[in-house]
C-alpha positions in Angstrom: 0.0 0.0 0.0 1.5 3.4 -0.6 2.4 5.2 2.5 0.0 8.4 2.4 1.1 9.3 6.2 4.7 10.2 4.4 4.2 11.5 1.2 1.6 14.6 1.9 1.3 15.9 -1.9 1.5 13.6 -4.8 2.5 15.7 -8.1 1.6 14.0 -11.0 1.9 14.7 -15.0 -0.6 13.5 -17.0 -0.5 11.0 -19.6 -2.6 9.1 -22.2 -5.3 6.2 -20.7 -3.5 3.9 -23.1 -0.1 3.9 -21.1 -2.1 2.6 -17.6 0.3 0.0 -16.5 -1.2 -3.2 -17.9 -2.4 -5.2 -14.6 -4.5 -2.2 -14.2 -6.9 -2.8 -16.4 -7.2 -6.4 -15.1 -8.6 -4.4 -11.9 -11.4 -3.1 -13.4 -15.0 -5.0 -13.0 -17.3 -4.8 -15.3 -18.3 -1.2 -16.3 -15.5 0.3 -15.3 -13.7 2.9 -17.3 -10.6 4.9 -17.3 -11.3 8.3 -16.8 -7.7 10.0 -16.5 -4.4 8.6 -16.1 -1.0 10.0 -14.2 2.1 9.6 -13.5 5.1 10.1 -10.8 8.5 9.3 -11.8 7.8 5.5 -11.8 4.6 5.1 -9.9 0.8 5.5 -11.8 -2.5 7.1 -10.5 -5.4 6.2 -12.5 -8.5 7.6 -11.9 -11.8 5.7 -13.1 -15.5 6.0 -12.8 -15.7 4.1 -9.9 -11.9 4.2 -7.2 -9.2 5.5 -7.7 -5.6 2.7 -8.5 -2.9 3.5 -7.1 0.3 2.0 -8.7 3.5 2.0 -6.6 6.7 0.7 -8.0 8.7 -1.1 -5.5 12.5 -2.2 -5.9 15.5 -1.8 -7.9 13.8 -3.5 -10.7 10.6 -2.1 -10.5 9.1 -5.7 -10.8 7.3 -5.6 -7.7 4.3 -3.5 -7.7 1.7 -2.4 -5.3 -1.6 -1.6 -6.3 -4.2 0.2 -3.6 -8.1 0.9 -4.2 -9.7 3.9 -3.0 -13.3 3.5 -4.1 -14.9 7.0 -3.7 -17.6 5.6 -1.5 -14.7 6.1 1.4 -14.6 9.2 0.9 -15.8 11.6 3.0 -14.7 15.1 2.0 -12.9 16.2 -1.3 -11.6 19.6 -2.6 -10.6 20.9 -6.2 -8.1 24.1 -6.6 -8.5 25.1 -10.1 -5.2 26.2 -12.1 -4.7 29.8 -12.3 -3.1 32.3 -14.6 0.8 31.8 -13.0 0.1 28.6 -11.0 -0.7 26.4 -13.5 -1.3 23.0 -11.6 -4.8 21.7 -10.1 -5.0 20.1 -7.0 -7.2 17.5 -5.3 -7.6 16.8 -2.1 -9.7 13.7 -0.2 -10.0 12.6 3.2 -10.8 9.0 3.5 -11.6 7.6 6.7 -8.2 5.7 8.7 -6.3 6.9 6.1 -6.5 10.9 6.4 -5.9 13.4 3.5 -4.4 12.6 0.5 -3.8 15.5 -2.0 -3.0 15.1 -5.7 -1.1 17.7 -7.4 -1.6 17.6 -11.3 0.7 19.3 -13.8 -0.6 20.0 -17.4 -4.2 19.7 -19.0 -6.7 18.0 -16.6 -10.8 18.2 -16.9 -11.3 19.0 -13.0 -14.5 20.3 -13.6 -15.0 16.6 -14.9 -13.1 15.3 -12.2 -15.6 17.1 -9.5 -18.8 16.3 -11.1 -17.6 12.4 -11.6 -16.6 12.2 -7.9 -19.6 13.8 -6.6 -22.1 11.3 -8.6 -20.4 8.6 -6.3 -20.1 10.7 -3.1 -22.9 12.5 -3.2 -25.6 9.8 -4.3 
């Protein structure tokens, strides 16, 4: 599981669905769709219709890899920051319960109004 109690702020760069890591998509149940995918220097986020997958690379080799579910059920609060004229990143924030607050800083084009209405279906219903 990745350790969110040490790593505050994750900043990710966006990159095309089609270069999820592989296993991930033999995650997803039936339904479930890819909505945005990101990327640290070796570790993935994916976010999909239903949890976000989180990929973290372990090891020298990077053969060993740990994948952690947050379904957005958990989650019990969530905050969008918009990019601005100078800053240009978005953030996300999300506090899941025994976990905490997990924020997501993403570089580049991302659809956060997307993002917000997609997590609120799930929280919200």
């Amino acid at each position: 599981m990745i350790d969110f109690d040490k790593s505050e702020l994750f900043k990710l760069k966006p990159i095309d669905n089609s270069k999820a890591l592989e296993a991930i998509s033999l995650f997803l149940i039936d339904g479930e769709k890819i909505f945005a995918t990101f990327k640290t220097i070796r570790d993935q986020v994916v976010f999909t219709n239903k949890r976000i997958i989180a990929a973290n690379v372990q090891g020298l080799t990077g053969s060993k890899v740990d994948y952690t579910s947050i379904p957005y059920a958990k989650i019990q609060t969530f905050s969008v920051e918009t990019s601005g004229s100078l800053d240009l990143d978005c953030e996300i924030e999300i506090y899941i319960s025994a976990v905490g607050r997990v924020a997501f800083e993403i570089r580049g084009s991302f659809d956060i109004v997307g993002f917000n209405r997609l997590i609120s279906q799930h929280i919200l219903a």
